[in-house]
N, C-alpha and C positions, 0 to 999 in steps of 0.2 A: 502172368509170369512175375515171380517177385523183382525187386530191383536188388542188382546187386556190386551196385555203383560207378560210377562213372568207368568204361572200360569200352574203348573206342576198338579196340582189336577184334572183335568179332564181327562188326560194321564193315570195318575196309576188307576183312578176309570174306565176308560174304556179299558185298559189292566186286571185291574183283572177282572172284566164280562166277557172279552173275553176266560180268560183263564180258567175260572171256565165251560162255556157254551160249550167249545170245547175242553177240556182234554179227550172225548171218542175218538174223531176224532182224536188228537197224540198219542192215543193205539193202534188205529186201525190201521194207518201209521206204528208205531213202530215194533207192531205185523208181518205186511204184509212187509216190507223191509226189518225186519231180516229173515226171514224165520220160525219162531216160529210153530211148529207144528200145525193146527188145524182140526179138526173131518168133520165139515159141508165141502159140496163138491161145492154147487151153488156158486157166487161169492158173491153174495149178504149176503147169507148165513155166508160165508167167514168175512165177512165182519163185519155183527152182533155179529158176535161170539169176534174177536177179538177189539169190541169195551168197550160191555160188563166189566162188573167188573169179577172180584176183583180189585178196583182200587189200586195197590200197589204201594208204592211211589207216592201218587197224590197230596199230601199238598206239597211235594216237588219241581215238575213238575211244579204245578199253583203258588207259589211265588215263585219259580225263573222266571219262563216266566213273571208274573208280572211284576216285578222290571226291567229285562230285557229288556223288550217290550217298558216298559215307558220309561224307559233311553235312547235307541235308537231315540224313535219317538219324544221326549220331547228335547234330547240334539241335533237331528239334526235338527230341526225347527227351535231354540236359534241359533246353533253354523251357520246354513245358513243365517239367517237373520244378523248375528254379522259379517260374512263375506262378504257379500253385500253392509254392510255400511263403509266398509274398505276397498273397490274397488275390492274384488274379483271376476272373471268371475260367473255367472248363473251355469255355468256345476261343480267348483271346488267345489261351493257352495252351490250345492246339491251332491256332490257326498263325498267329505272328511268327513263328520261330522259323515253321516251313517255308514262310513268305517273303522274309527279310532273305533268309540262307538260300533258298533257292534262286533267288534275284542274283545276287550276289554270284554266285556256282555259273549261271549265266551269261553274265558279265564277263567271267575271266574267262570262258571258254570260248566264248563266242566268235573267234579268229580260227580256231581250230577247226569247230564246230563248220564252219561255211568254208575252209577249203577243204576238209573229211568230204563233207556233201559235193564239191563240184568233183572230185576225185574218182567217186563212183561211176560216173558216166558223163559229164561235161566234156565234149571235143577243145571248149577255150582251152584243155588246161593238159590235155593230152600230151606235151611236152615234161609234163611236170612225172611219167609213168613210169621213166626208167633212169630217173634222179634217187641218188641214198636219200635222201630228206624231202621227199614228195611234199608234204606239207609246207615245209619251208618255202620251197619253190613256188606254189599255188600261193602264198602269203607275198613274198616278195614281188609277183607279177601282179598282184591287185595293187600292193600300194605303188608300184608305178605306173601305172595304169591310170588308175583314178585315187590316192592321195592313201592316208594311214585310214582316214572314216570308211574307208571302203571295209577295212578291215572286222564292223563292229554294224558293216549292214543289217541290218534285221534285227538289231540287239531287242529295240521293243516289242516286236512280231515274240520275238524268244522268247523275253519274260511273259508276255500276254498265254501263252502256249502254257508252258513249262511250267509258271508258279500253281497255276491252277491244277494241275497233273498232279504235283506234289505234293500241294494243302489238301486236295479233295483226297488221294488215297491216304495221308497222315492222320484225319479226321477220320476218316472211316477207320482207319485203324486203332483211333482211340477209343471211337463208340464200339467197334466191336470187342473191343479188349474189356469192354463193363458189362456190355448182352449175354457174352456168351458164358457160357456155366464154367467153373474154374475147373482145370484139371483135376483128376487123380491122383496127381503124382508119379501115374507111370509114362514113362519116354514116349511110349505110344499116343498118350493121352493129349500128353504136351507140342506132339508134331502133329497130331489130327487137327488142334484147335488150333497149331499155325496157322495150318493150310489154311482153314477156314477164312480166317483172318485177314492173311494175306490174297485169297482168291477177291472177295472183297472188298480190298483196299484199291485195287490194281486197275479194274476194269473202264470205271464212269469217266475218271479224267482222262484216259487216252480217247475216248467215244468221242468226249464232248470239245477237245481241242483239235481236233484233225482239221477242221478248215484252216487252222493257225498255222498248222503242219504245213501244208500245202504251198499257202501263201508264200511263207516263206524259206522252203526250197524253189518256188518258181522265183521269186527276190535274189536270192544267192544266182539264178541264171541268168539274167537280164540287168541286174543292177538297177531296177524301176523302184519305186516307193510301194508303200503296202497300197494306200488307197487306188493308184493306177495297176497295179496286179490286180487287186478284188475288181476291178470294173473289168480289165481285159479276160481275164477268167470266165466272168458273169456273160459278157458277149461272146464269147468264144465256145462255153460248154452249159450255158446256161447254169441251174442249181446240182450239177452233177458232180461241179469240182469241190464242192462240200465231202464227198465220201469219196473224192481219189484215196484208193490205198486205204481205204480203212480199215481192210479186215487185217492188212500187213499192220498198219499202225498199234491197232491192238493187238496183235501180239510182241510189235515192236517194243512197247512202251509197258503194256499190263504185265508181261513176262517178267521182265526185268525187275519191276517192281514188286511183285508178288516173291520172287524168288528169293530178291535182298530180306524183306520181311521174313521170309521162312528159313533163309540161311542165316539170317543173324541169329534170330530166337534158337535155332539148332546149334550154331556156335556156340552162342552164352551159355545152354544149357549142359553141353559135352564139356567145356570149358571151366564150370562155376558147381555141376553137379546138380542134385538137389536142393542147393542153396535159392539156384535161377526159380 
């Protein structure tokens, strides 16, 4: 797709579609990695159930990943291309932009992010379900509880998770943006080789970080450190808390990302015309 210059609105409008279209899919992840009680016994079942509403915390979940989503995918497309024209290597210059901006997206969500997660199904916070500001509530009961660092639990667990989800599909999506044969020029053309693209991009890093996943939604429950969760895990379920929830993870995680990638490319193009 040509560049057709720096134009962040097609980003945040196909980050919030994404994130609005697939917030049952981060329930049902969320649900299924923490271990959240549920009744249905099929997996599929399993699965329905923890997708399902009550969506609690969900206006909070979908503009953070918004804003998130778009800042990552919007500042490393800018910050690669800015680096490319300053002589930077192909790999530095897809790999730094995702890594700094994702850390960072991280970082300030990361209060949100861990009372969204105990909201889903945490009894500690079951007080917090018929509060206007459910969020706020689940935030102010941890820091008195156990201090403000409560709030910012797991931040490394986060980035260890997260940055790599984001570099490894931003990379795949650079390498695939040179493999694959250029459009035609026709619309069709140009949403085929999205998909591709974007299918792609999405998959490897949500496979390859689901133990990070885990860990730290069982973190967010207990308040333990990461290396005392990996040990009580490991003696508790052996190597099987490696794939809790993976097949929810991936679609939790590869969805969201494949879709922003395919709704952006489809904004800028509906957007910019044949220019994009």
């Amino acid at each position: 797709m040509a560049y057709v210059g720096a134009d962040p609105v097609p980003y945040f409008a196909a980050s919030a579609v994404s994130s609005m279209a697939t917030f049952p899919l981060w329930k049902a992840a969320t649900v299924g990695q923490s271990g959240y009680a549920l009744k249905a016994q099929s997996a599929l079942g399993r699965f329905w159930e923890a997708a399902m509403p009550p969506y609690r915390g969900g206006f909070v979940v979908v503009s953070g990943r918004t804003w998130g989503t778009a800042a990552i995918f919007f500042g490393s497309d800018e910050g690669s291309r800015w680096m490319r024209r300053c002589g930077w290597s192909a790999a530095a210059s897809s790999t730094l932009p995702p890594l700094l901006i994702s850390a960072y997206v991280q970082i300030a969500n990361q209060p949100f992010v861990r009372s969204s997660t105990l909201l889903q199904g945490d009894p500690q916070v079951s007080f917090a379900h018929k509060c206007n500001s459910p969020n706020l509530a689940v935030l102010r009961h941890l820091w008195r509880k156990d201090g403000v660092a409560a709030l910012w639990l797991g931040t490394g667990v986060g980035i260890l998770r997260t940055v790599p989800k984001y570099v490894t599909a931003i990379m795949a999506k650079d390498v695939m943006e040179e493999l694959l044969a250029p459009a035609d020029g026709s619309a069709s053309s140009v949403l085929f080789r999205s998909a591709k693209k974007s299918a792609a991009a999405s998959v490897v890093g949500a496979t390859l970080t689901n133990p990070l996943d885990v860990a730290q939604n069982e973190m967010y429950k207990t308040g333990e450190g990461f290396w005392p969760t990996v040990k009580r895990l490991q003696a508790s379920e052996g190597s099987r808390w490696f794939f809790r929830g993976v097949e929810k993870n991936v679609f939790a995680s590869a969805v969201p990302i494949a879709l922003t990638i395919f709704l952006t490319d489809t904004f800028t193009q509906w957007r910019h015309g044949s220019s994009a």
